[in-house]
C-alpha positions as CSV (number, residue, x, y, z in Angstrom):
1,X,-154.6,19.9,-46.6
2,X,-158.3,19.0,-46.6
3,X,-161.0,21.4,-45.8
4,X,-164.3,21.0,-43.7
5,X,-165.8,19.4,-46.7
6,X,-163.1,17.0,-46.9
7,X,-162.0,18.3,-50.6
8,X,-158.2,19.2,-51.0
9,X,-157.7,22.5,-50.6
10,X,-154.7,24.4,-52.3
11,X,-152.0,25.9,-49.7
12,X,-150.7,30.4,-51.1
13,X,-147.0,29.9,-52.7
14,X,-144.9,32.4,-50.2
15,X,-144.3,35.9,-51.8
16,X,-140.6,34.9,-52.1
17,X,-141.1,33.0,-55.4
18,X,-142.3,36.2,-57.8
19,X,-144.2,36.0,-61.0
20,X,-142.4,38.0,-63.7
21,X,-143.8,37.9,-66.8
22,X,-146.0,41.1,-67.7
23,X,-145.9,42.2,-64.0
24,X,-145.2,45.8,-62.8
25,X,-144.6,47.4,-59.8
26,X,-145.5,51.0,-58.7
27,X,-143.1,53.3,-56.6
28,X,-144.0,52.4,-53.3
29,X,-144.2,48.2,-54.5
30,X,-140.8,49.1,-55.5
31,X,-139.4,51.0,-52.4
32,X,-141.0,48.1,-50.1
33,X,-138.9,45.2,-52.3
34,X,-136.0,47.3,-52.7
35,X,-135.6,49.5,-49.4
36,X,-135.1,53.0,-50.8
37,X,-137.2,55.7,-50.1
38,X,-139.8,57.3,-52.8
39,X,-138.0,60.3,-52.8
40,X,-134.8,58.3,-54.0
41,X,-137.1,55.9,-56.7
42,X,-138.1,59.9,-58.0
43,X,-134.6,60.9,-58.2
44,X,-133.3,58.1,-59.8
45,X,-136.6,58.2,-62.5
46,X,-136.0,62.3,-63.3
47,X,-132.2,61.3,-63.8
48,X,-133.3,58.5,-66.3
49,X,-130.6,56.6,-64.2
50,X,-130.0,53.3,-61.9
51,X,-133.5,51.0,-62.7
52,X,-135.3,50.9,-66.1
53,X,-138.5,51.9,-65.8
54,X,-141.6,52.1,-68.3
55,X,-143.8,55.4,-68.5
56,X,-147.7,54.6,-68.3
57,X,-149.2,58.2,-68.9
58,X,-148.0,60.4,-66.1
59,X,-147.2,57.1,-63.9
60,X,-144.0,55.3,-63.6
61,X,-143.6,51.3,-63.3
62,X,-140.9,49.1,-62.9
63,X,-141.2,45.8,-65.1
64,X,-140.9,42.8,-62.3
65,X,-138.6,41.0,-64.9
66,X,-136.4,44.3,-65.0
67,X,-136.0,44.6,-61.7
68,X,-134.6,41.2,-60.9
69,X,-132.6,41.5,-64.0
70,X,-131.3,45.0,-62.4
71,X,-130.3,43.4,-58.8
72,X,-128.4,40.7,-60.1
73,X,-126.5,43.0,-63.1
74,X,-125.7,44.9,-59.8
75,X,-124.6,42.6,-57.5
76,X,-121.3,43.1,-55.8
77,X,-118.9,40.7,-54.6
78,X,-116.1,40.7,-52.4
79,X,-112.4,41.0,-53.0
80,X,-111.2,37.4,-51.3
């Protein structure tokens, strides 16, 4: 696509295609890609259970790579 200059301009990638590498995500990135409340993200941190998660002083982050790597150790398939 060409701008009003008449330069190619560069078109966003869509948010489905996820950079990984050295990326975290915060509780409420994590509830909003996942579905779960905050409250549940909490429980599951103070349980040390369910996703692996990487303590920053008092905050808690979720590795992007991690995550990914967490939902497909976890998918389920069905019995045929």
């Amino acid at each position: 696509m060409k701008n009003h200059n008449g330069n190619q301009q560069t078109t966003q990638r869509s948010n489905a295609q996820i950079t990984t590498k050295g990326q975290f995500l915060d509780k409420k990135q994590l509830a909003a890609l996942l579905g779960p409340s905050i409250f549940t993200i909490d429980s599951w941190v103070s349980q040390k259970r369910e996703i692996p998660f990487v303590k920053m002083g008092k905050r808690v982050k979720f590795a992007t790579e991690d995550v990914l790597e967490w939902i497909e150790n976890n998918k389920q398939y069905p019995i045929p």
